[in-house]
Each structure stands twice: as C-alpha cells, then as structure tokens.
One Martini backbone bead per residue (centre of mass of N, CA, C, O) as a GRO file, in nm:
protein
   67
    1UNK     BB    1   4.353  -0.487  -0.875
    2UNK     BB    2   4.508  -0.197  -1.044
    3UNK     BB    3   4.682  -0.101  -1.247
    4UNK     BB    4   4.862   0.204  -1.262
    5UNK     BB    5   4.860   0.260  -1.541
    6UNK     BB    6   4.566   0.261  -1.590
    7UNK     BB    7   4.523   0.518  -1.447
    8UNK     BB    8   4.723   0.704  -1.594
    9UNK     BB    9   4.511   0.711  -1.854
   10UNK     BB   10   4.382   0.883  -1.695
   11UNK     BB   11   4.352   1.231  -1.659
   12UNK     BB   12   4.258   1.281  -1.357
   13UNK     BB   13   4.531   1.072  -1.283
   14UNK     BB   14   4.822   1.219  -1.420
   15UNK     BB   15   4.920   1.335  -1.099
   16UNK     BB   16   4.917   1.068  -0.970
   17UNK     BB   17   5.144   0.974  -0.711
   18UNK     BB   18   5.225   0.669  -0.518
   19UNK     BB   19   5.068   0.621  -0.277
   20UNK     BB   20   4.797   0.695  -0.378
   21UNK     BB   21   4.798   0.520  -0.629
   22UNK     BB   22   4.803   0.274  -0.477
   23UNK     BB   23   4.548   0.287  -0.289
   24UNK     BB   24   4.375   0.327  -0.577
   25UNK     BB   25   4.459   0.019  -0.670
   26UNK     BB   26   4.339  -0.132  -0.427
   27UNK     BB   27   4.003  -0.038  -0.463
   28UNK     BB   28   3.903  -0.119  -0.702
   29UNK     BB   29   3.666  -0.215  -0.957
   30UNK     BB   30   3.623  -0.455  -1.212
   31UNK     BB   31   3.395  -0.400  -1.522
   32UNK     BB   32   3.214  -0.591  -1.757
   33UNK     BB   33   3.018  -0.522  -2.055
   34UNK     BB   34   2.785  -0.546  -2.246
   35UNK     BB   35   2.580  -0.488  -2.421
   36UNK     BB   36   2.315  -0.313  -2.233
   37UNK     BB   37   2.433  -0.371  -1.984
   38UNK     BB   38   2.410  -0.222  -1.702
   39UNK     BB   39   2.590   0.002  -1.441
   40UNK     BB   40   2.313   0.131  -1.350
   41UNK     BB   41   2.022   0.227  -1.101
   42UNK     BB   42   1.775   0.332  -0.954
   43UNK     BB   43   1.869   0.345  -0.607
   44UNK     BB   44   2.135   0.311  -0.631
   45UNK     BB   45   2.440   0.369  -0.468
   46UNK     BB   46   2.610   0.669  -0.461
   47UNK     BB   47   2.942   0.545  -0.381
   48UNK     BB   48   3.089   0.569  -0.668
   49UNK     BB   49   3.367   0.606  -0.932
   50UNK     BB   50   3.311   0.608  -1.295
   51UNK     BB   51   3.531   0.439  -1.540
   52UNK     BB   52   3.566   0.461  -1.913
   53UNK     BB   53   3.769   0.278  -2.129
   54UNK     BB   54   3.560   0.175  -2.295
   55UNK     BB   55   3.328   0.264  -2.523
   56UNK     BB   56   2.986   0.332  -2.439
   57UNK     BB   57   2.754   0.536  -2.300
   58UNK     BB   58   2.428   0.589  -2.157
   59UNK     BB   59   2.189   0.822  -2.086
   60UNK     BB   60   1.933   0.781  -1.850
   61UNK     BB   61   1.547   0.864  -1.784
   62UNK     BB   62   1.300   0.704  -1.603
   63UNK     BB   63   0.959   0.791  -1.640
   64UNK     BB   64   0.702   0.675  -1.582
   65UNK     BB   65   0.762   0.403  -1.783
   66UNK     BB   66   1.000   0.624  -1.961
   67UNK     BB   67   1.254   0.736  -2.130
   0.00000   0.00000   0.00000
C-alpha cells in the first residue's frame, strides 16, 4: 500500500478523495528501478497502469533486433 498522499501529489489523480483514493492506494505496487533497467518489454501484459514519480523513462521499440 502507498501514502494516499503520494497517489495525490500526481494530477491525475488529484481530485480523487476518500474511498475511492484509499482503494486505489491499497492495490498500488511499488517498484524501484535502477538506471537503465527496463519497467517492461515487448510481450509483456499490458494491465498495469504506470506512474513515474522521479526519474525519467525513455521509450522505444525493438523491430527486428534493432532499436
């Protein structure tokens, strides 16, 4: 579970209050990453919704085993 306070320093969700806020801060899951290691890939299942509090992501996409 993370802080509802952390869930409202986000835009999205900064007008979601009360039960609502605490439902969804009962189903986060956090995850630390270091520089350069992936947060998903190709194939991976696509049912998760993410939100990047620090940091920066780059994305791209691999065709034929180049990026």
């Amino acid at each position: 579970m993370v802080e509802t306070s952390v869930l409202q320093s986000v835009p999205f969700f900064q007008h979601v209050r009360g039960d609502a806020l605490q439902a969804l801060a009962a189903i986060v899951n956090v995850r630390y990453l270091s520089q350069g290691e992936a947060l998903f890939s190709p194939g991976d299942a696509r049912d998760t919704f993410l939100i990047v509090l620090s940091g920066q992501v780059q994305v791209y996409t691999v065709l034929n085993g180049e990026v």
